[in-house]
N, C-alpha and C positions, 0 to 999 in steps of 0.2 A: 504494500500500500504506500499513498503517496500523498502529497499534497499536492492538488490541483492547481491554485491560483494563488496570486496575493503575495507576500512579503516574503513568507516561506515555501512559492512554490518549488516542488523539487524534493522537499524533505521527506525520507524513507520514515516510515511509520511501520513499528512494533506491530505484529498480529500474534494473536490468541496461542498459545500453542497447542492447543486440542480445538476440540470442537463444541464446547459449551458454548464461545462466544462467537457470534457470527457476523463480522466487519462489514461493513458495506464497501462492496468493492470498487475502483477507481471510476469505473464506466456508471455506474448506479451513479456513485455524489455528482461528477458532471451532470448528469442530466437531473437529478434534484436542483443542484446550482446552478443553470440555466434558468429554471423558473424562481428562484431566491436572488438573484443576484440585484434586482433593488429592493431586498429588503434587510440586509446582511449589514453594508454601511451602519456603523453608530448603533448597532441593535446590542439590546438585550437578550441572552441567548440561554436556551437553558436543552441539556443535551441529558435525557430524564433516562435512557438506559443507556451509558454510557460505552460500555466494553473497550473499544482500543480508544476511544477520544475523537476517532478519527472527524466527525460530522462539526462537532466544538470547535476542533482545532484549526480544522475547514475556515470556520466563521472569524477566528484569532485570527488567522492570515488574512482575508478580505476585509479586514476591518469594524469587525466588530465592538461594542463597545464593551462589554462586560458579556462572558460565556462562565453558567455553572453545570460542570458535571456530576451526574448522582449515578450511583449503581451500587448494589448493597452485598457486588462479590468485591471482597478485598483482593483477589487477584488482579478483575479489571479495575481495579483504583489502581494498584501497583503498574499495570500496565501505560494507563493513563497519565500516570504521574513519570514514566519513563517516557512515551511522546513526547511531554509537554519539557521535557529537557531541553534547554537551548532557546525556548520560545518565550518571546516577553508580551505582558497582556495584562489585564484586569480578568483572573480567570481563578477560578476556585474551586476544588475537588472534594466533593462527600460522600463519605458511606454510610449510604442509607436504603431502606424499604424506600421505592418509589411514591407509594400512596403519604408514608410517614412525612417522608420530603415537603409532597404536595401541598399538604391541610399544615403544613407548619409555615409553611409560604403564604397559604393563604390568612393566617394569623397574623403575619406582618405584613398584608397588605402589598405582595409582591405581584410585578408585572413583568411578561416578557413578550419581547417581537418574533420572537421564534421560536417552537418548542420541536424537539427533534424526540419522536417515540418509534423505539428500532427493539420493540420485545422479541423475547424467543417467540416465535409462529405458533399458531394453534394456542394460546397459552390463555388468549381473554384479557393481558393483561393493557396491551395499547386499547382497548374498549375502558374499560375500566378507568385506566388513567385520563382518556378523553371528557368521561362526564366528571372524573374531578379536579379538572381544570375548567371543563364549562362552568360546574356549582358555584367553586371559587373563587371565578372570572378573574382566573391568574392573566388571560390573551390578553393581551394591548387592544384598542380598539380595530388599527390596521397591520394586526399579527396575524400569525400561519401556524398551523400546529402541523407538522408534516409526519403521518404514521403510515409505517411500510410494513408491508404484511404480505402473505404468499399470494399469488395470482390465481391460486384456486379456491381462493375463501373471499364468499362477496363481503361488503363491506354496505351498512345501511347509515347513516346519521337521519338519527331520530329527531334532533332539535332542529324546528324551523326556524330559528332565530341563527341559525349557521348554516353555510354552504359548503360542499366539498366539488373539490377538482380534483380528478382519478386518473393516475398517469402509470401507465402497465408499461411497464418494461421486462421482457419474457419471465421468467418465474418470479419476479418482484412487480409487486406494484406499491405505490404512495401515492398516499391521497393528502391534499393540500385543503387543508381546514380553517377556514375564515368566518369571523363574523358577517353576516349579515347588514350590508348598508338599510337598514328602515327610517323610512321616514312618515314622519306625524303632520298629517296635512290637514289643519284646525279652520273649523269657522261654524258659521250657523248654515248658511246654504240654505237660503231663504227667497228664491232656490239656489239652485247650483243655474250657471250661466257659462257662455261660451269663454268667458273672461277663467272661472273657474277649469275651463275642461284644460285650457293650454297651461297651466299651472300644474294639472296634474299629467300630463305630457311632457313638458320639459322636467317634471320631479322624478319622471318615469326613467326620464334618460341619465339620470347620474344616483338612482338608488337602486337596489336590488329589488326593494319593494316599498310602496306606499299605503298608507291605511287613510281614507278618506273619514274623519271624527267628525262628525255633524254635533256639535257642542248648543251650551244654554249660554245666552245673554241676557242677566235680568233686566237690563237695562232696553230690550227690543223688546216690541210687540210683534207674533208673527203671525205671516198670511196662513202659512201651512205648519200644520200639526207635526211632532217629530216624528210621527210610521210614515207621511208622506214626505216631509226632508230628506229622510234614510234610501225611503223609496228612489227617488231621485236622486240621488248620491249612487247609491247601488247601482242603476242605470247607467249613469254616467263612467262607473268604473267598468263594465260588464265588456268592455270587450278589449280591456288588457286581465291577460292570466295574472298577473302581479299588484293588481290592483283590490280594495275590496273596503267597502267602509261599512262603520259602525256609528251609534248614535250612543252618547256618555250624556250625562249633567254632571260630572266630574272636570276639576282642570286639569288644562291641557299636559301637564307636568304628569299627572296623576295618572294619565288616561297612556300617556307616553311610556312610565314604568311599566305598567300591566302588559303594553304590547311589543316590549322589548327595543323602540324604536330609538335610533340614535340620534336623531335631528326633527326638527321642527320645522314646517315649508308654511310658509305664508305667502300669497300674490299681493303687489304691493303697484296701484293705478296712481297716483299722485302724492302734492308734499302733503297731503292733511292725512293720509297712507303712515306715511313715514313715521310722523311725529307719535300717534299711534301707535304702529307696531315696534318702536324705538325700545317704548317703556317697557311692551309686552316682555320685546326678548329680552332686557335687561331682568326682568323677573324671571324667567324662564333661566335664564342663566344663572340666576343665582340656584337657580333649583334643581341645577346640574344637564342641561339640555339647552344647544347652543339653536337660534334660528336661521336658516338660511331665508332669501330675500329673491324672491322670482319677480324681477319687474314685467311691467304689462304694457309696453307699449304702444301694441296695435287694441290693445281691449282697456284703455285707457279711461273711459269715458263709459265702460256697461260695469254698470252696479246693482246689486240687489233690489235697491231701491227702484234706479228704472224701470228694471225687467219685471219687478211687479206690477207697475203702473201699466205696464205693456200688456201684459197678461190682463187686466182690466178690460183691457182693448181686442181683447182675443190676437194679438200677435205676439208669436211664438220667435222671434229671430234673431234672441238671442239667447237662447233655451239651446241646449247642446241637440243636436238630431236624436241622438240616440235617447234623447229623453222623453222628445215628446209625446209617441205614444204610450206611456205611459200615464205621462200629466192630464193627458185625453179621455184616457181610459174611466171606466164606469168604477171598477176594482180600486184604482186610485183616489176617487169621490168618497167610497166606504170607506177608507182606511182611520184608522182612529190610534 
């Protein structure tokens, strides 16, 4: 084994001398650090079964910022700690139970940019460690948890709030484990208008997923009841798979936790806009959820308020398409 890139490429690395432990060979780490290689700079790294160091030591070379090795054989600590000869780093070696490691980590409130999980096969234990790192929420927001596993055992991730990318490489494969980008896309939608749909269109385009929250303001009166806001809301998501909203009287912070979502999306049509959602997101940030800020420059001028007066007038044109047979509809009338 070798070192691939970085400061020490070149450098011969110690392997196992039996076959307890199983290194990742020079052709596998290439092609894991192809897809790593902008997230390695400056990271936090934590290499949870360690055996030769080899994945750690990877990260020390490309620049990593801090790499901890755990494995709870003292042989591969011994091993570990003979690679790491001649290598200078922010880098630290323990002997410990992986799961021990984890929950004492998460006790201090520890984060990292990359988790490298390289269990013995078949063993359950890269599962295991996966949901206690999720519980944890040991991952950085834009961390990777990278677990390789043999290529004949499928692999499911249960949590919707994370994503997986599966990369088979002949009898190995690793699966690249990310959070989920969600976004909380807040308001009354009183109703939802063409101004709303491109909001949720461009939120489409830079999250994983958006949740459309049809929210309570005491300070409105509304035209339509929340079964028919929801209704219309739902409508207006129905024809992105990644889309889907719910109706709260909870805030938006509140409503945000419960659905995992990392970001807050508000559409913002002029200054009296601004001055508004200025204070919102200053609260919202205090309360750990930052807003992002969709300006509206062609739907500058359709506001809820219009589109109701329009609606008066039975014109529909600024009602998204997809909405309005629903708002037409007899079903829509009943709803309560």
């Amino acid at each position: 084994m070798r070192v691939v890139a970085g400061k020490y490429r070149g450098k011969n690395l110690a392997s196992p001398k039996d076959d307890s432990v199983r290194p990742t060979t020079t052709r596998i780490k290439e092609t894991l650090f192809n897809v790593l290689q902008g997230y390695v700079p400056e990271a936090t790294v934590l290499d949870l079964f360690a055996g030769s160091g080899a994945l750690g030591i990877e990260c020390i070379s490309r620049g990593a910022e801090e790499v901890v090795f755990v494995d709870r054989s003292k042989d591969s600590v011994a091993l570990v700690k003979q690679n790491l000869k001649g290598i200078e780093g922010n880098f630290s070696v323990h002997l410990s139970d992986f799961s021990a490691y984890l929950r004492n980590a998460q006790l201090q409130g520890k984060k990292f940019d990359i988790i490298f999980l390289d269990p013995p096969y078949a063993s359950g234990l890269g599962e295991i460690a996966i949901e206690l790192i999720i519980n944890g929420n040991l991952l950085s927001d834009d961390g990777v948890i990278v677990f390789e596993h043999s290529s004949d055992k499928e692999f499911s991730l249960e949590r919707s709030s994370y994503k997986a990318r599966t990369k088979r490489m002949g009898t190995v494969t690793a699966e690249f484990i990310f959070k989920k980008r969600v976004a909380l896309m807040t308001g009354s939608f009183d109703p939802v208008t063409v101004g709303h749909e491109e909001v949720l269109k461009q939120a489409l385009s830079q999250y994983d997923e958006v949740i459309v929250a049809c929210l309570v303001n005491p300070e409105k009166t509304y035209m339509f009841n929340p079964a028919q806001r929801l209704a219309l809301a739902s409508a207006m998501c129905s024809p992105y798979k990644n889309a889907f909203a719910i109706y709260s009287d909870k805030d938006a912070v509140d409503v945000a936790r419960e659905y995992s979502a990392t970001e807050l999306v508000r559409g913002v049509r002029d200054i009296k806009d601004e001055g508004y959602e200025a204070e919102m997101a200053a609260y919202n940030r205090e309360h750990g959820f930052d807003t992002q800020f969709i300006v509206l420059d062609e739907y500058r001028d359709v506001s809820s308020t219009l589109v109701r007066e329009e609606l008066k007038r039975g014109d529909f044109r600024h009602i998204p398409a997809v909405c309005v047979p629903v708002l037409t509809s007899e079903d829509f009338k009943r709803l309560k």
